[in-house]
Structure formats: C-alpha cells, structure tokens
C-alpha positions as CSV (number, residue, x, y, z in Angstrom):
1,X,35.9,122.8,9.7
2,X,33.9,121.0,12.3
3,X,31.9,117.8,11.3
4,X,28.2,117.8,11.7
5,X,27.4,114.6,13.6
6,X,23.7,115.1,13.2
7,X,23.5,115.4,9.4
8,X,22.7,112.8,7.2
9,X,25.6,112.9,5.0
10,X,28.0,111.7,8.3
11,X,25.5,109.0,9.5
12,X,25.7,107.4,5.8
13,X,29.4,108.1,5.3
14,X,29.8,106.3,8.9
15,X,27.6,103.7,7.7
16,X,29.3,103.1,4.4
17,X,32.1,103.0,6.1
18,X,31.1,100.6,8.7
19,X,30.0,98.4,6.3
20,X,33.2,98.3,4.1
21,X,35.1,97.8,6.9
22,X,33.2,94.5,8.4
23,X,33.2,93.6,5.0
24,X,36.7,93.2,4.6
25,X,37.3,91.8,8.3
26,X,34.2,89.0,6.7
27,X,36.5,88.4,3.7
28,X,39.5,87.8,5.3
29,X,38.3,85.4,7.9
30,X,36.9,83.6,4.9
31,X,39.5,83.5,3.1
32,X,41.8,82.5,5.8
33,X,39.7,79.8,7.0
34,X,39.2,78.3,3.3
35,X,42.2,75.5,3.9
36,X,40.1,74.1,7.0
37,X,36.6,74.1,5.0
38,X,38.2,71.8,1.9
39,X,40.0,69.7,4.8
40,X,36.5,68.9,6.6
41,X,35.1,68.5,3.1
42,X,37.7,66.3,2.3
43,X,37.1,64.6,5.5
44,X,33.0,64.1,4.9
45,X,34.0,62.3,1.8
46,X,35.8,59.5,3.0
47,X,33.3,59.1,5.7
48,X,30.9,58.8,3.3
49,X,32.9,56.1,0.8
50,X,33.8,54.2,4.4
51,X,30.1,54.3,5.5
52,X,29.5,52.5,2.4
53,X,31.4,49.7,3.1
54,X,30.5,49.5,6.7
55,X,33.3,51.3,8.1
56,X,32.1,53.8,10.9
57,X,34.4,56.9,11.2
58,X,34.2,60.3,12.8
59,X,36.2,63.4,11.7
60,X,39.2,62.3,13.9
61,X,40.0,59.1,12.3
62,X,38.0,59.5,9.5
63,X,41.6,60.2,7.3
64,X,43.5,56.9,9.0
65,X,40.1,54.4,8.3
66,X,40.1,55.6,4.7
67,X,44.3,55.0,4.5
68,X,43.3,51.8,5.9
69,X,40.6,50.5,4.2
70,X,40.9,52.1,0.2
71,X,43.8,50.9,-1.0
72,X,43.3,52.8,-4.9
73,X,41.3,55.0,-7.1
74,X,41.0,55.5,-10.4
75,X,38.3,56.7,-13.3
76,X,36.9,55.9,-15.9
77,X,34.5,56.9,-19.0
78,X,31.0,56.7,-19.8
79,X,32.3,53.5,-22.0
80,X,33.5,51.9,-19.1
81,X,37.4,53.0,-20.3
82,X,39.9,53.8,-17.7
83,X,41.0,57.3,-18.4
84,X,45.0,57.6,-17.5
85,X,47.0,61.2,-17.7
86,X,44.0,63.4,-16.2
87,X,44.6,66.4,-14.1
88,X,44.3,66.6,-10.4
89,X,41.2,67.7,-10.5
90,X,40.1,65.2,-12.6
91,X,41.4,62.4,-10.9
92,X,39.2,59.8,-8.9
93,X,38.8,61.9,-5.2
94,X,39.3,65.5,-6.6
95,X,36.7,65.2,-9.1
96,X,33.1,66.8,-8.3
97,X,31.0,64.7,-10.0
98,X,28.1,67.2,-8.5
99,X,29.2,70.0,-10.1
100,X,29.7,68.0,-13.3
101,X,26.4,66.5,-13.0
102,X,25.1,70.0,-12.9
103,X,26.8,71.7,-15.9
104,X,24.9,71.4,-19.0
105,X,27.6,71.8,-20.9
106,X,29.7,69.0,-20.5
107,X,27.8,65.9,-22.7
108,X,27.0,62.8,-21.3
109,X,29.4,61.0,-23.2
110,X,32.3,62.9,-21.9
111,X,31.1,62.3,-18.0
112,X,33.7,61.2,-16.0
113,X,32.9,58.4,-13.2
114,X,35.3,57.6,-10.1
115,X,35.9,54.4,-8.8
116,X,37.5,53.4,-5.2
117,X,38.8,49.9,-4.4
118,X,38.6,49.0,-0.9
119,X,39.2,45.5,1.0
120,X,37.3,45.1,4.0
121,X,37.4,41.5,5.9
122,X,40.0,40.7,3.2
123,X,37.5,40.8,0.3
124,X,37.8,43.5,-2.2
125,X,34.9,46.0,-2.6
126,X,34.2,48.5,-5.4
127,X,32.9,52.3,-3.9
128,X,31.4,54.0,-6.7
129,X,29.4,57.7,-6.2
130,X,26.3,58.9,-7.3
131,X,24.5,61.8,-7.7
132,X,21.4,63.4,-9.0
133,X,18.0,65.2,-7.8
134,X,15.5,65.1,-5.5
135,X,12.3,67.3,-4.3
136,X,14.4,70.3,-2.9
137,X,17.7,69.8,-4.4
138,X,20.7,67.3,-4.4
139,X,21.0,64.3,-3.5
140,X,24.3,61.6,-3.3
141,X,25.4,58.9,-2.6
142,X,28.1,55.9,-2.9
143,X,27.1,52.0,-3.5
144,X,29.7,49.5,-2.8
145,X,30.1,46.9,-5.3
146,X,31.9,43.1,-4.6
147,X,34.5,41.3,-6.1
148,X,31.9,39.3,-8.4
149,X,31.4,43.0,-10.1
150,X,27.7,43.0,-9.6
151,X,26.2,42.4,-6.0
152,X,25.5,45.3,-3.5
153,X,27.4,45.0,-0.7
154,X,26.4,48.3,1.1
155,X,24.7,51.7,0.3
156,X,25.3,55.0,1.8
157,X,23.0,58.2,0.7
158,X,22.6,62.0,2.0
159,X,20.7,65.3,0.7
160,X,20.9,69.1,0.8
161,X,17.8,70.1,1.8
162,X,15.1,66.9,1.7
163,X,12.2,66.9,4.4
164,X,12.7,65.7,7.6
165,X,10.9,62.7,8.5
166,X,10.3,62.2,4.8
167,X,12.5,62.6,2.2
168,X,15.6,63.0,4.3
169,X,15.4,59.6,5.4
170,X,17.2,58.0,2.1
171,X,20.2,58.4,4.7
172,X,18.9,56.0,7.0
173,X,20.0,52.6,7.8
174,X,16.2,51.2,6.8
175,X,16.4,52.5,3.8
176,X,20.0,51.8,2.9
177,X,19.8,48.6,4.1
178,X,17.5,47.2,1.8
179,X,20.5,47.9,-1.3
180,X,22.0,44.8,0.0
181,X,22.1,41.7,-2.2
182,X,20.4,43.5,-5.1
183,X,22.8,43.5,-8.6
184,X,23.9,45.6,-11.3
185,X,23.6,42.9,-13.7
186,X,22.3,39.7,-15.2
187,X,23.1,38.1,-17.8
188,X,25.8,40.5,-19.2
189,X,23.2,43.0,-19.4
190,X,22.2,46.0,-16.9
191,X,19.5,44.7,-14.2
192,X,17.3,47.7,-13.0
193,X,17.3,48.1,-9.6
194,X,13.8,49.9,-8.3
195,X,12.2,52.2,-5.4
196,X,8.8,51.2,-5.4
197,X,5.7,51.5,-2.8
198,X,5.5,49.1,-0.2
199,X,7.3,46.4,-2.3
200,X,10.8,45.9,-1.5
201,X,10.7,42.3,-0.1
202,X,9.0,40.7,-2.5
203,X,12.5,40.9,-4.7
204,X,16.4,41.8,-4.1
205,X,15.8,44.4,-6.8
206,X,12.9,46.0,-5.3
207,X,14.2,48.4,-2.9
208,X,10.6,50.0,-0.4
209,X,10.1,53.7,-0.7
210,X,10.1,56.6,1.9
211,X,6.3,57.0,2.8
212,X,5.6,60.6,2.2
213,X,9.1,61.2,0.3
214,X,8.5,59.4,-3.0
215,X,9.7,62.1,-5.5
216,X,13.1,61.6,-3.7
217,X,12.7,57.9,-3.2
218,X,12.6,57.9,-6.9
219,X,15.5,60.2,-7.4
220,X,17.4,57.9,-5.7
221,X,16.4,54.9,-7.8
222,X,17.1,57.2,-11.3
223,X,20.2,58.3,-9.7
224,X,21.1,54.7,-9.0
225,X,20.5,53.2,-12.2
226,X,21.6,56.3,-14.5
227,X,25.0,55.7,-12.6
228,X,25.1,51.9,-12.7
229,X,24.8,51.4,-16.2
230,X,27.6,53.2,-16.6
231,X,29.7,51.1,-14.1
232,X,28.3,48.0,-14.9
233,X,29.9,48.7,-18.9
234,X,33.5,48.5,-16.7
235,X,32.8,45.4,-14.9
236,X,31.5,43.9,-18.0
237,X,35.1,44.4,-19.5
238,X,36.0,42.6,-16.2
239,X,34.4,39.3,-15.9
C-alpha cells in the first residue's frame, strides 16, 4: 500500500520520528561528553581555591599549580571536628557544599565543611569555601586563612546569574581585595566581618559594598560569617 505523503498522519509520524531520533543522537553526545564536563568542573575548582591564595591559573596548568601549591585536604564538622572514614564523595574536594547548602533536609548540625592547606611563599594558608545566596541565585566563594588561624590572607568570590555592573562585581579584585587583613576572631570568640555602604576603610572588618548590588553584597557578608563561625570553632581547637 502506497504511503500518503500529504496526510497528516505521515507528517506527524515523520515528525515524531525526527524528534526521537535527534533526541537520542542529543543523549548520547551528552552522555559521552559527561567525563570532559566533571574534568573542566574539576578544573574551575582549583582555579578558584588557587585564586584565593593568589595563584593565577588557566585551564592548562590549572591541575599542576594546585599539585603544587595544596599540599592536603581534609573536613570537618559543624563543631569544628575533623571527620575521618567519609566516603569519596564526602571527602574534602568531592564534596558539594552547594548542593548541601541547598537541601533542606540535611540539618545544620550535620553540615559538612572542607578545608584545603596550601603553602604559598613558604607560609601555610588555610582555603576554606563558602556558599550561599544572592539577588538571582548562588553565589561562592573561598577565603584563605593564615597560619595564625584568623587573618584574611586573600578572597576569591563568583555568581550564577548576578547583574552585570552590579551584583556580579563581588568577583572583582576591588571588591575582593578589601577581605585582606580582616579576622575571624578576637579574643577566642567569632569577630563579624561586615559589607556595609561606603564604609570599608574606616575598619579591617568593614568590607565597602557594590553600589547598586547590595542584596548580594550582603549575601556575601551572611555567607561569610555563617561559614566562619564554623571554621573559626576548628582553629579555636588549634591555637
């Protein structure tokens, strides 16, 4: 029986067809080009940990720098406890603290936090990620800690989806920048470290806001100090 090219039932059969078929092509590629997406995201991550010591990297020697330069890794708990025995995808680089961040259903309390020791200019440095929110979605981050367990040696932040010109400049050098010299603590105790307007010289703690992009300036500082605390309970244990 001769096929009707002009009804309708063969231009959506062709069509389903079509579709199912690009559909698997789509779905294959992706799949087989899965390995090269976690390498490059494996890649951005220890640019980002080097960039917060001061390390410059690119793609192509972003893997040798970080050999170089981070020399362990290890987590702890939201007591400041190093946690041994975890999991690979638990462990300090494997974790997403992201997606932790983001699921409701794991409690505070049982929040796992990353730490990275690097030596840069033979001083040892403490790389320690955060995470949290800003106007249009996530924003990140890693602070680098020194060897007295409480100054700012360097700051590195980026964003999903901030404004450009605004928000998206937490990832600029200005604004990074001004983390330097400010501390995690006083006194045994937690010192707050703030975003404020047109204010960030008057004190080390005082970091100056994004003009136009304060909902993520201050998304930064909650993100900062929400993550800090935590931290600073380790290097407590430590001094």
């Amino acid at each position: 029986m001769a096929i009707n090219k002009d009804g309708n039932g063969y231009t959506f059969g062709f069509s389903i067809a079509l579709v199912v078929v690009v559909g698997v092509i789509l779905s294959t590629i992706s799949i087989g080009l899965e390995p090269f997406k976690k390498a490059n995201v494996a890649v951005k991550k220890k640019m980002d940990i080097l960039s917060a010591i001061g390390v410059e990297s690119t793609r192509k020697n972003g893997e040798e720098l970080y050999e170089q330069y981070v020399e362990d890794s290890y987590v702890i708990s939201a007591e400041g406890e190093v946690q041994e025995g975890l999991p690979k995808e638990k462990t300090a680089f494997y974790l997403d603290v992201q997606k932790q961040y983001r699921d409701k259903q794991i409690d505070k309390e049982d929040r796992l936090y990353p730490i990275f020791e690097a030596k840069k200019d033979g001083e040892k440095v403490f790389v320690l990620p955060v995470v949290g929110k800003g106007l249009w979605g996530p924003i990140w981050g890693y602070l680098a800690i020194a060897d007295d367990y409480k100054t700012i040696k360097g700051a590195s932040f980026d964003h999903k989806g901030e404004t450009p010109g605004l928000g998206a400049e937490i990832k600029q050098d200005f604004f990074e920048t001004q983390f330097k010299g400010a501390e995690i603590s006083e006194d045994g105790s937690y010192n707050e470290i703030l975003v404020v307007k047109s204010g960030g010289s008057e004190s080390k703690q005082k970091v100056d806001g994004i003009t136009g992009g304060t909902i993520t300036s201050k998304g930064v500082e909650e993100m900062v100090n929400r993550t800090m605390k935590v931290y600073q309970k380790y290097f407590s244990k430590k001094q």
